[in-house]
C-alpha positions, 0 to 999 in steps of 0.5 A: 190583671185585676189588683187582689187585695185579700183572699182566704179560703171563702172571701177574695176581694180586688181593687176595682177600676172606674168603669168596670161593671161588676157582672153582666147587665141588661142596662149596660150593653155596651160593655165587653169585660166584666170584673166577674168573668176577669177574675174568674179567668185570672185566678181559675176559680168560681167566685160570685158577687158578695154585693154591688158597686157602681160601674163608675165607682173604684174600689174594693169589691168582694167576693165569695168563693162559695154559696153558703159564705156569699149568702152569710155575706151578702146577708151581713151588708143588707143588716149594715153589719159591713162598714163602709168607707169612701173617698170622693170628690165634690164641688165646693167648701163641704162642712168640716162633718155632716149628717145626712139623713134623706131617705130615698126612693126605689123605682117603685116609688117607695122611700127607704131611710137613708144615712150617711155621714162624712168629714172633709179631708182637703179643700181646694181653690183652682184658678179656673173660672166657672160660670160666674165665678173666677174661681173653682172650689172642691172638697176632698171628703171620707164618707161612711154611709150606714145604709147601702141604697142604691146611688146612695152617695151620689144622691145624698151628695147633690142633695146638699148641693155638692155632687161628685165630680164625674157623676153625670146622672146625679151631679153638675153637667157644667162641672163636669164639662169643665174637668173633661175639656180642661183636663180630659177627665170624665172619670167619676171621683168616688172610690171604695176606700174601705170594708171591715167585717166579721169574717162569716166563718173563723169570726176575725175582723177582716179590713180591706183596704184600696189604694186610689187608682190612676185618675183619682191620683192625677186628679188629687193633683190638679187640686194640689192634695 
């Protein structure tokens, strides 16, 4: 049963869990179930996708109950008019804020600007050595990208050198060795923690929020957050 975490008459938006995909894909095969099709079956109504997040990303996730509303939508996060918050997991001490501003490039090749800014929450220190290092440091930050590029926090954050944990296309292979072997967890850390918008029909300010699931939680305590 999929969390909803808002509905009206237009808009319905769920909590989605690390690993779902968000519709039917040709580059995920593998997959059985879809957050799509889930809650289509769950409450018994044709929704369609009001944008994108990662199969491994949890989180908010919107959707349109109809055409003209899913355009509006979809059209309010390409002009960046939806702000957007995160919580993620990263390798090292992050600055207290940072400004990252790194365009980056689609798979035709060309760049696009890209911006994202974050603060650091928590930090940790783990009595767990890594390579050369007695010890292991994370960090805990809230990011608030600008733009919405595709992987556009998991590249922004290995750009600076401190990619999310669990991200095995963009991040540490022996980082995230280590969190499976020591704590059987190969979940990425990124989570979708919020979406404030103008709602596209009554014009109220609609927020969203997500509350962490499972392994983000078990993994805040292994940091001791």
């Amino acid at each position: 049963m999929l969390e909803i975490l808002y509905q009206d008459d237009h808009l319905i938006a769920i909590n989605k869990p690390h690993g779902l995909l968000v519709h039917r894909s040709s580059i995920a095969a593998d997959a059985e179930e879809f957050a799509l099709q889930l809650l289509r079956d769950q409450i018994g109504k044709k929704v369609n996708p009001a944008h994108r997040i990662d199969r491994k990303t949890g989180g908010v996730l919107l959707f349109a109950f109809d055409k003209p509303t899913e355009i509006a939508m979809q059209q309010a996060f390409m002009e960046n008019r939806v702000k957007k918050k995160y919580l993620a997991i990263l390798r090292g001490y992050t600055p207290d804020m940072e400004e990252i501003d790194y365009p980056l490039r689609k798979e035709n090749g060309t760049l696009q600007e890209a911006f994202t800014r974050y603060k650091t929450l928590y930090r940790a220190e783990l009595e767990v050595a890594l390579g050369k290092h007695s010890t292991s440091r994370y960090s805990l930050v809230e990011a608030a990208p600008e733009t919405g590029r595709m992987h556009q926090l998991r590249k922004h954050f290995a750009h600076i050198f401190h990619p999310i944990i669990g991200d095995r296309t963009h991040g540490c292979n022996k980082q995230n060795k280590l969190f499976k072997e020591t704590w059987e967890l190969d979940t990425m850390m990124l989570h979708a923690s919020e979406l404030s918008f103008e709602h596209p029909v009554s014009g109220e300010l609609v927020t969203i929020n997500a509350a962490l699931q499972p392994e983000f939680v078990r993994t805040m305590g292994i940091m001791g957050w």
